[in-house]
MARTOR-875268 format. One record per residue: x, y, z of N, C-alpha, C in turn; residue in three letters. Coordinates in steps of 0.2 Angstrom, whole numbers, plus 5000, padded with zeros to 4 digits. Layout:
N
XYZXYZXYZALA/...
END
This chain:
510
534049715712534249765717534949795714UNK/535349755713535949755710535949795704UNK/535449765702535249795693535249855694UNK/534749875699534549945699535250025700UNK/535649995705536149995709536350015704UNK/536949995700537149985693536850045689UNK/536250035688535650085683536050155686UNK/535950155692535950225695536450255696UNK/536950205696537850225694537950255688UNK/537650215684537750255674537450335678UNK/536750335678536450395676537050475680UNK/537250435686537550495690538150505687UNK/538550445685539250435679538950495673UNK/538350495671538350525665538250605667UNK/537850605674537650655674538250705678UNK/538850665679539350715681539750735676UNK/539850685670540150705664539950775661UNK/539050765660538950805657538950895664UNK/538950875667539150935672539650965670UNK/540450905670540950925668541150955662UNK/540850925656540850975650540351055651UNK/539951045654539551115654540151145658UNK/540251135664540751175666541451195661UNK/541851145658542351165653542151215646UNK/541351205647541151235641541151315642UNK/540951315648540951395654541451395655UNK/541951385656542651405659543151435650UNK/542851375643543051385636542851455634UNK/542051485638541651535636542051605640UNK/542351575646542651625649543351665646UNK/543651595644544251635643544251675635UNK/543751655632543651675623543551735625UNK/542951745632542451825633543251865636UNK/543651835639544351885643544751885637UNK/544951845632545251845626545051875622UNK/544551895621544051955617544152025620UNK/544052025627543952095630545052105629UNK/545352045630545952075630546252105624UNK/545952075617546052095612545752165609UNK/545352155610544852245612545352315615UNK/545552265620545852335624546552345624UNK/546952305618547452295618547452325610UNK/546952325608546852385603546552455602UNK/546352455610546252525609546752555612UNK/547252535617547752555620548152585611UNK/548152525608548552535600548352595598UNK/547452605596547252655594547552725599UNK/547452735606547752775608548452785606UNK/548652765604549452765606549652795600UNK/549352765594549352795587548952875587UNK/548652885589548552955591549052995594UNK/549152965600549753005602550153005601UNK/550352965596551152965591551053025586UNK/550453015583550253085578550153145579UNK/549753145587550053225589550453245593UNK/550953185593551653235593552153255590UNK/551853215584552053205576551953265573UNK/551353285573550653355572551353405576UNK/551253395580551753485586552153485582UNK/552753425583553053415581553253465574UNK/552853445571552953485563552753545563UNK/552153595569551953635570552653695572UNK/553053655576553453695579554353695573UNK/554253645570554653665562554453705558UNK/553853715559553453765553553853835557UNK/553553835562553753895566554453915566UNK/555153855567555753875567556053885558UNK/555653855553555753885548555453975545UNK/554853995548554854045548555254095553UNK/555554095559555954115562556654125558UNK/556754045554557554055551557354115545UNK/557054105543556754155537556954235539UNK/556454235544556454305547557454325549UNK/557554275550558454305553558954305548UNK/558754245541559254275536559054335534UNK/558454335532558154425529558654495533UNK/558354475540558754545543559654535542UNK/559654485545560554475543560554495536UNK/560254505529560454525524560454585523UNK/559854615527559854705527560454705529UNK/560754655536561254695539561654715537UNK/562054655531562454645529562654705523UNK/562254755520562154765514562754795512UNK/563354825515563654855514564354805513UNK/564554735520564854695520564954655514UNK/564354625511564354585505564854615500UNK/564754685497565354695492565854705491UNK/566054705501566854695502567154635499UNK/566854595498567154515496566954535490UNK/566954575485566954555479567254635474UNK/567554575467567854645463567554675459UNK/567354745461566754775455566954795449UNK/567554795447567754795441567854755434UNK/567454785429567254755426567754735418UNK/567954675417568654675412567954685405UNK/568454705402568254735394568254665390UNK/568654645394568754565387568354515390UNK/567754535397567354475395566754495393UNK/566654575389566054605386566354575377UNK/567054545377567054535369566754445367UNK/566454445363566354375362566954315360UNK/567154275362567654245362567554155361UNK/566854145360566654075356566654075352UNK/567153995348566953985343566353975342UNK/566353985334565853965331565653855331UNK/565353855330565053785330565653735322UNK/565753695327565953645321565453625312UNK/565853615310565253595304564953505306UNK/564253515305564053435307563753415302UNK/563653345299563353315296563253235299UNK/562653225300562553135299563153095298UNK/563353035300563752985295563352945290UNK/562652955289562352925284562453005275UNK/562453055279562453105274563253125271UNK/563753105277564453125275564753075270UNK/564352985274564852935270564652955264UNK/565152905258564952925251564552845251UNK/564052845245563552795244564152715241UNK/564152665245564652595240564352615232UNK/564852615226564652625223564752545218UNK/564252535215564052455212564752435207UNK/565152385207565552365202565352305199UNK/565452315191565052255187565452175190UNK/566052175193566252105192565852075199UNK/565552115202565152095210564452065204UNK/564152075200563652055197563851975193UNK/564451985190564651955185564951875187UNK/565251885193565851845197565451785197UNK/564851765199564451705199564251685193UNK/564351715186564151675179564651625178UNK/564951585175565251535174565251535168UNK/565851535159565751535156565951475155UNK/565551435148565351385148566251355146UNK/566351295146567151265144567051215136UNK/567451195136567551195127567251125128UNK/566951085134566651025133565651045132UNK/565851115140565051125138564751165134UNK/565051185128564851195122564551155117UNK/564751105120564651035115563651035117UNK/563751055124562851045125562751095123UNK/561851085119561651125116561151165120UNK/561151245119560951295124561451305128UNK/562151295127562251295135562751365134UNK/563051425128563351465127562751525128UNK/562051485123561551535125561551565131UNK/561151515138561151515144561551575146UNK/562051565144562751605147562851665145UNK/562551695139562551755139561851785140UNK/561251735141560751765143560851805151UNK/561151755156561351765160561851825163UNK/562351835156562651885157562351955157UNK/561951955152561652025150561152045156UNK/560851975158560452015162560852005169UNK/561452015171561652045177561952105176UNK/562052125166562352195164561952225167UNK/561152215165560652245164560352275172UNK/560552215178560452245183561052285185UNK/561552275183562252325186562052385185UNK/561752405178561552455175561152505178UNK/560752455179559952485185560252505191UNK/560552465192560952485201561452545200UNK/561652535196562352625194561752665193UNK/561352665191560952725191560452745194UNK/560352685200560052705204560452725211UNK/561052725211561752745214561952825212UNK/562152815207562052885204561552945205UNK/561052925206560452965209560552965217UNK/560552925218560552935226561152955229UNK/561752965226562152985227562553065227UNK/562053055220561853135217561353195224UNK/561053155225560653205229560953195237UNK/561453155238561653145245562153205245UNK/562753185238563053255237562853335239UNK/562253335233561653405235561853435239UNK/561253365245561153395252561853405257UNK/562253355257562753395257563053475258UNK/563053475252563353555248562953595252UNK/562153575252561653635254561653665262UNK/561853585264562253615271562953625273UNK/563253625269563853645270563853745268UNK/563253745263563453835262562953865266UNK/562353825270561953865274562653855284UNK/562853815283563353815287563753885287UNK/564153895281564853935280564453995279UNK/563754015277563554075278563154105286UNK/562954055288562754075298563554065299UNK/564054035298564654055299564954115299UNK/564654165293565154225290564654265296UNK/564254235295563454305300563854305308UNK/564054245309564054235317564954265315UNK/565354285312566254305312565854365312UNK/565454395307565554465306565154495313UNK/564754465314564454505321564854505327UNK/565254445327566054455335566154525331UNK/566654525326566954575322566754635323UNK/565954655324565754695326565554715332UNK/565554655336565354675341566154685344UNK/566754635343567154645348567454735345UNK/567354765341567554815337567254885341UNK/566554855341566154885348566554905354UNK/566654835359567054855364567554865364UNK/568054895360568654925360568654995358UNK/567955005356567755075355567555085362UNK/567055055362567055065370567455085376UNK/567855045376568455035380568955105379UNK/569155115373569455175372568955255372UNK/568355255372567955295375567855295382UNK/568055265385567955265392568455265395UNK/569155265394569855275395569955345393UNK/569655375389569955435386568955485387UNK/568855455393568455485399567755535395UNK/567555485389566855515388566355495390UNK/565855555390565055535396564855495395UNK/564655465389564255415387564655335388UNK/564955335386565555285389565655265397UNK/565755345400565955315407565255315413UNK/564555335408564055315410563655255410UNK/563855225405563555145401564055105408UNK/565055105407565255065411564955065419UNK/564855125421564555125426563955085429UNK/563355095425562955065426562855005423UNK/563254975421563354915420563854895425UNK/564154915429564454905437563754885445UNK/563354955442562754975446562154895446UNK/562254885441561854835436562054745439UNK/562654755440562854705443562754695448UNK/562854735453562654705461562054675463UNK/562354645469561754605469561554615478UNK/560754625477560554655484559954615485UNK/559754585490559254555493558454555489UNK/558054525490557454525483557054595487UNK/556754635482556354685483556654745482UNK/557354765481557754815482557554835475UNK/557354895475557354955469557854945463UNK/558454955465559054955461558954995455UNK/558655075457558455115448558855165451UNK/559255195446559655255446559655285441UNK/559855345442560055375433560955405435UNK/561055415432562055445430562355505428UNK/562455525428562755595424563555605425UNK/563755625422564555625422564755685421UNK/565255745420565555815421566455775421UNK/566655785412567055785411567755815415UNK/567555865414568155915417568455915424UNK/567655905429567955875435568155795438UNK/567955755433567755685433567355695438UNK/566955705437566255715443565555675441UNK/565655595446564855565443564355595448UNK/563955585444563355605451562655575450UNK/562555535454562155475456561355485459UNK/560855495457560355505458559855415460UNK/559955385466560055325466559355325470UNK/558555265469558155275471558155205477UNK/558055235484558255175489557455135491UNK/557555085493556755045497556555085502UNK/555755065501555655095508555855075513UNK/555355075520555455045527555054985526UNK/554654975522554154905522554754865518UNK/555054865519555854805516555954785521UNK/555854805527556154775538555354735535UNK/555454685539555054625541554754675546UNK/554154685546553554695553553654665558UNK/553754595556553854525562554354535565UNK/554254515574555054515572555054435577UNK/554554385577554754355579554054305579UNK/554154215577553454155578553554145582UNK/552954115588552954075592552354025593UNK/552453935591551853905592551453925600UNK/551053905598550653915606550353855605UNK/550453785609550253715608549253715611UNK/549453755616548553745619548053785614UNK/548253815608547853865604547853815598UNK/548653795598548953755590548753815585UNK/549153865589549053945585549953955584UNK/550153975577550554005574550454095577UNK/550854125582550554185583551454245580UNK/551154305579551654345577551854395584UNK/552454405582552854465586552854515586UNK/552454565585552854655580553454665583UNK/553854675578554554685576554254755581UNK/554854805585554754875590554854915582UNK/554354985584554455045578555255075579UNK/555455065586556255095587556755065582UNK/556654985583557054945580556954935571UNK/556254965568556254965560556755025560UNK/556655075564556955165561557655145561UNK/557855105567558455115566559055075560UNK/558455005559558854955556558754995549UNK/558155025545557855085540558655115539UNK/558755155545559255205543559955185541UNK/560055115545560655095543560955075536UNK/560055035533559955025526560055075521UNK/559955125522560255205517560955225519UNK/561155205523562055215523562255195521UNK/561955115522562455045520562655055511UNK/561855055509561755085501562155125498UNK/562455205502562755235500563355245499UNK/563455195505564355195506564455115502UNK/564155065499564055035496564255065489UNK/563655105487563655125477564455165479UNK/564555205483565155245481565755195479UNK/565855155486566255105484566355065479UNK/565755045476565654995472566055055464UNK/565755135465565955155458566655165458UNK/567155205465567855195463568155115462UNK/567955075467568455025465568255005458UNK/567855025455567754985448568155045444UNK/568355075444568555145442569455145438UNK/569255065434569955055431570355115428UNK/569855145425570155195421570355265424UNK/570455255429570455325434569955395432UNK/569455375428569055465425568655485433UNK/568555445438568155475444568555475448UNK/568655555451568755595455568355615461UNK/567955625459567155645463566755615461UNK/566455595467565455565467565155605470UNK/564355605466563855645471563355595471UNK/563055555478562655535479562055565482UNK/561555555478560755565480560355525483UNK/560255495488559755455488559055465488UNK/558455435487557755465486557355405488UNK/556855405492556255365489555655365486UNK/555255345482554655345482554055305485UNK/553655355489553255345494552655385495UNK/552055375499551555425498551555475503UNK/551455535504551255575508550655555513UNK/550955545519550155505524549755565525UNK/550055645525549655695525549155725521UNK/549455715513549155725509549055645503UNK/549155605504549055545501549255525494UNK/549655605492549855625487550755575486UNK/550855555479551655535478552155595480UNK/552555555481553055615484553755555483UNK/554155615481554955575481555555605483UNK/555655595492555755635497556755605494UNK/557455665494557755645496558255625504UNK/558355565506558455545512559055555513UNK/559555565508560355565510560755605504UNK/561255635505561555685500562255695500UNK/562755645498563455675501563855675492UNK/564455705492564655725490565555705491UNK/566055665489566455645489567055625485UNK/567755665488568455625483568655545483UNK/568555535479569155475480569555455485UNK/570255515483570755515488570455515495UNK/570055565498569955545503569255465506UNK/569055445502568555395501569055315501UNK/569655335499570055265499570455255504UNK/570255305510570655325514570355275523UNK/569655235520569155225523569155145525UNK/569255135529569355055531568455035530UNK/568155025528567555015526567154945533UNK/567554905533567254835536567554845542UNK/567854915546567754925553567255005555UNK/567055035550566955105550566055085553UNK/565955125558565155145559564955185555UNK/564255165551564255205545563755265546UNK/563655265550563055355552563455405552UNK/564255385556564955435561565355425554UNK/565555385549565755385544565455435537UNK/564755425536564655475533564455545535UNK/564355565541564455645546564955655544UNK/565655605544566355615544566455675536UNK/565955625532565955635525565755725524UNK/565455735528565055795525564155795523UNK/564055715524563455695521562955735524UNK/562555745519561655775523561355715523UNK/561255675528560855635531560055655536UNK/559355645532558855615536558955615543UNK/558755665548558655635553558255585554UNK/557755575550557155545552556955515545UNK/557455475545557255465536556655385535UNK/556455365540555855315541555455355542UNK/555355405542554555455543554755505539UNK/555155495532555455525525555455575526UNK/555755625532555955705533556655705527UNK/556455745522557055765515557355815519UNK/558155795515558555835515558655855508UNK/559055925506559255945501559755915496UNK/559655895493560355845488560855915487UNK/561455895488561955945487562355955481UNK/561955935478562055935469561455915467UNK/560855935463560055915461560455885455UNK/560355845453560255805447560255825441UNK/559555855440559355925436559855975435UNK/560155975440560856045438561356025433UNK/561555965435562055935430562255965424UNK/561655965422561655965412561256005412UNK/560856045417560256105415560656175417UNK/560856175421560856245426561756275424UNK/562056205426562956235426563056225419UNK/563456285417563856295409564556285410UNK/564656285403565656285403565656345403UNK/566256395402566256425400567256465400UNK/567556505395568056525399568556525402UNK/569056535402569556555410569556625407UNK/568956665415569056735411569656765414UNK/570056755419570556775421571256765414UNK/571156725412571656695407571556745400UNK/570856775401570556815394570756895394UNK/570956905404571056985403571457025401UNK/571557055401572557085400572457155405UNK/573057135409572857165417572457175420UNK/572457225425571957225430571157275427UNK/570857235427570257295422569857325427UNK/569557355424569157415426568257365428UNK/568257345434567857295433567057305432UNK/566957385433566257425433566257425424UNK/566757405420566757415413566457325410UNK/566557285416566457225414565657195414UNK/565357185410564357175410564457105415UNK/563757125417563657075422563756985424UNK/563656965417563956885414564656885417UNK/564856945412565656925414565956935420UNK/565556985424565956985433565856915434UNK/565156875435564956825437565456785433UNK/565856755427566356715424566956755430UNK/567156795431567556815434567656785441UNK/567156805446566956785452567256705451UNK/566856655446566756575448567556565446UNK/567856605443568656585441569156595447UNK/568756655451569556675456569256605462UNK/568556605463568356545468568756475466UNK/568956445459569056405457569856415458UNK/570256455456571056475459570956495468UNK/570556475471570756475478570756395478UNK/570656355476570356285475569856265477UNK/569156285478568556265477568456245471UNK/567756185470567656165464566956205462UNK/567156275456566656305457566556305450UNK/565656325449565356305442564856375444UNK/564856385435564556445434563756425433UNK/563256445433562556425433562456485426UNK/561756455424561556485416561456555420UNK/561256595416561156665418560456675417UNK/560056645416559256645417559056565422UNK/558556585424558356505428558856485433UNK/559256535437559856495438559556495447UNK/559056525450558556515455559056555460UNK/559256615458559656665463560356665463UNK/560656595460561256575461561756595455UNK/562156615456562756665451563256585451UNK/563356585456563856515455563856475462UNK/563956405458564256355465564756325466UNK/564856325472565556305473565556255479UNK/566256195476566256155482566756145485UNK/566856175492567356145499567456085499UNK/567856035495567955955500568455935503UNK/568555995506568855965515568455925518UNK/568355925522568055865525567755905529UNK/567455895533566955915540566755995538UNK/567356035538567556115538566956145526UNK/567356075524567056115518566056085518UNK/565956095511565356085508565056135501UNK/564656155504564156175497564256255500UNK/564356285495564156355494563956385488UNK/563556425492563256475484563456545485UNK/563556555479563856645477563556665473UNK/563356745476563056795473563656835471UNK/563456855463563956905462563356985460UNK/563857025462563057105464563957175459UNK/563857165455564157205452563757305452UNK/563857305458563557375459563957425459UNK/563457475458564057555460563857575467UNK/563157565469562857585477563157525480UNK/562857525489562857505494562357455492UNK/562657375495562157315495561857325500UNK/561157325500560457325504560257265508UNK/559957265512559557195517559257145511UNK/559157185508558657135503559257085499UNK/559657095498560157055495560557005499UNK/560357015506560656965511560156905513UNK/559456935513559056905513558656855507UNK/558656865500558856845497559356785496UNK/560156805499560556765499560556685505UNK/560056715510559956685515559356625512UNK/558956655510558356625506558756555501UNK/559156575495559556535494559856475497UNK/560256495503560656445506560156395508UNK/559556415511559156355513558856335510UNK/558556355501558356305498558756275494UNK/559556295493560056255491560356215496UNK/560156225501560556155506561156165509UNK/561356235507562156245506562456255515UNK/562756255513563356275521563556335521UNK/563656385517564056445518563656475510UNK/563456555513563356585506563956635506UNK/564156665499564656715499564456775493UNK/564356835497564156895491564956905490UNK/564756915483565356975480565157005477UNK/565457085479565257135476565557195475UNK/565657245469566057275468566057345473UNK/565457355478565457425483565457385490UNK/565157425493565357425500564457385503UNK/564657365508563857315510563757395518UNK/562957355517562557405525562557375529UNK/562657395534562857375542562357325542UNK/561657295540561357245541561757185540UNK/562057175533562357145531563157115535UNK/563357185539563957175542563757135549UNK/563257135549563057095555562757005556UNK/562757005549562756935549563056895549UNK/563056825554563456795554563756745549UNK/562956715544563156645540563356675535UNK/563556735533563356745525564156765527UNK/564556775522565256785519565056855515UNK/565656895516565556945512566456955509UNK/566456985505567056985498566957055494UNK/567457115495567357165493567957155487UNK/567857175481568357165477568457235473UNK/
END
């Protein structure tokens, strides 16, 4: 019974153990199954979180893109704005002596394997190790032979080595020489060309100082040439010069409106992750448009006198023009936007970096575009074309008459030489036009007063009757396809009451 008793003790002893491992083994299983889901979730928090690091990372960079295009957009316009400011800070004048070359020419170079001279072989460096035999080892037989077999052949190799010395020496020589005369002649080539070229600019320089066209057109436009204006600017001009008046006149082609950025402003939009654009207002191109053509012109003017070492300009004529299409007829068209006309004297008179430049060039006399971003032209107040086509030298025929002439005896040229000399003794700057193709115009003359002066054209009518309507009309027709401010007839008889009743036109009986 005991035994049994005992028996039954083991089995429940065993059967608790193993309960308790199966429990430990469940409780082992549990915390693997929590240790597993904790590592699961403790990586997908990680994956989350990496995500959300990258798309803030993502904006993040979205919205740098964004403030880099915006920074973009604000240099641009600050450099239209600037266009006029930038060349106060700099001196347009152009020195003569950094157009002359003034580098030497190159050193002469050679290798130190081609310069050194080759060692050249001396026989005792051969000989110095033979040992002539002494009056004992004479006694041994063979032993004087030996000693000059040995000397002859270290003659015989001295020999061979001097002359193979000699040759190698010879041709290092050569080559030498060959470069030292392909040197001294790209030498004489590179002196004579300074020589020519600085011979060049001193003719130049002396051409330009003693105020020849071709001279004070080249410095010019190597002044023009210089400036530096924002990317996409046109920068094409032509020049013309009028020795007599020192008179440049500047046919300068300006940008269009497509130069103003469209945009006027990025902005991300994160719930779209859309880069979206602004339009810049139409009021705000026109206006920044028109400042751009000022800026321009009161820029080149500045830019020619301050460079104007030589004092040959007196007067500028600025033109400005664009090319663009006709939106009506789709045709090219190259309207000009701006037209002034200007002295020195009074241009240096102009504090530039406080002046508003629209009221600055009104000041001037300027024909400015009302509307010059919808390319409404005005009249150039000098056409380019006239320069060298239309106006002649001619005379001082006041200077040719002898006393008071008979002026019904004078042919028609010469009243008109007459007429543009007394215009030019009131002090207008007045020029005679060819006597064909001259487009109604007898002479032109310029007022540069300020405000009060400008552009006039004169008709000379050397009649013996009364001037008719048709002659004022005509002259009227003139002033507004010349652009002018005031027409003035002169004429040798009396004008008809039409005539007397007109306000724009000037009459002059002589």
């Amino acid at each position: 019974m005991a035994r049994k008793s005992g028996f039954n003790g083991l089995i429940a002893s065993i059967a608790r153990e193993n309960a308790r491992q199966a429990r430990l083994r469940e409780s082992e299983r549990k915390r693997n199954e929590r240790d597993s889901i904790k590592v699961a979730r403790e990586y997908q928090r990680g994956l989350i979180q990496s995500e959300k690091e990258a798309k803030i990372r993502y904006i993040e960079s979205r919205i740098e893109e964004t403030d880099d295009l915006n920074n973009e957009l604000i240099e641009r316009i600050d450099g239209l704005k600037c266009i006029l400011e930038h060349t106060l800070q700099i001196d347009d004048s152009i020195s003569f002596s950094s157009l002359r070359i003034l580098e030497k020419f190159k050193d002469f170079y050679a290798s130190k394997e081609i310069a050194t001279p080759l060692p050249k072989p001396k026989l005792e460096d051969y000989t110095n190790g033979i040992e002539q035999p002494s009056l004992f080892s004479k006694l041994i037989p063979g032993s004087e032979k030996r000693y000059q077999k040995a000397l002859n052949s270290a003659k015989q190799q001295y020999e061979s080595d001097f002359a193979q010395y000699e040759l190698k020496e010879n041709e290092r020589v050569s080559y030498l020489y060959r470069l030292k005369t392909e040197y001294d002649e790209e030498k004489s080539r590179y002196d004579l060309k300074i020589k020519e070229r600085n011979l060049e600019v001193d003719q130049f320089e002396e051409d330009y100082h003693n105020a020849e066209s071709d001279a004070v057109i080249t410095y010019n436009t190597m002044v023009l040439e210089r400036s530096e204006y924002p990317d996409e600017f046109p920068q094409i001009f032509r020049l013309a010069y009028l020795p007599d008046s020192k008179e440049l006149v500047i046919d300068y082609e300006l940008p269009n409106k497509e130069i103003i950025p469209a945009i006027a402003e990025f902005k991300y939009i994160k719930t779209k992750d859309e880069i979206n654009e602004k339009a810049r207002k139409i009021q705000e191109i026109k206006e920044i448009y028109a400042d751009i053509v000022a800026a321009v012109t009161l820029r080149t003017i500045h830019e020619i006198f301050e460079a104007d070492q030589g004092n040959v300009i007196q007067l500028v004529v600025f033109n400005g023009y664009v090319n663009s299409v006709d939106p009506a007829t789709g045709k090219d068209i190259t309207p000009y936007l701006i037209s002034t006309r200007v002295a020195k004297e009074r241009f240096e008179e102009l504090d530039l970096s406080r002046v508003e430049k629209s009221v600055c060039l009104r000041n001037l006399g300027a024909q400015v575009s009302p509307r010059p971003a919808e390319l409404q032209a005005v009249k150039p107040i000098v056409e380019f074309n006239m320069v060298d086509k239309r106006f002649v030298d001619h005379e001082d025929m006041l200077e040719s008459l002898n006393g008071l002439p008979n002026l019904m005896d004078l042919n028609p040229y010469e009243f008109e030489r007459l007429v543009t000399d007394l215009f030019s003794k009131m002090g207008l700057d007045a020029k005679l036009t060819r006597s064909s193709k001259d487009g109604g115009v007898d002479c032109v003359a310029f007022d540069t007063r300020p405000i009060v002066g400008g552009k006039v054209v004169i008709q000379a009518k050397r009649y013996k009757n009364t001037v008719g309507v048709s002659a004022v009309r005509d002259l009227y027709g003139t002033m507004l396809n010349e652009g002018a401010n005031k027409g003035i007839l002169v004429t040798t008889k009396s004008y008809g009451q039409m005539l007397m009743n007109s306000r724009k036109i000037s009459q002059l009986n002589l």
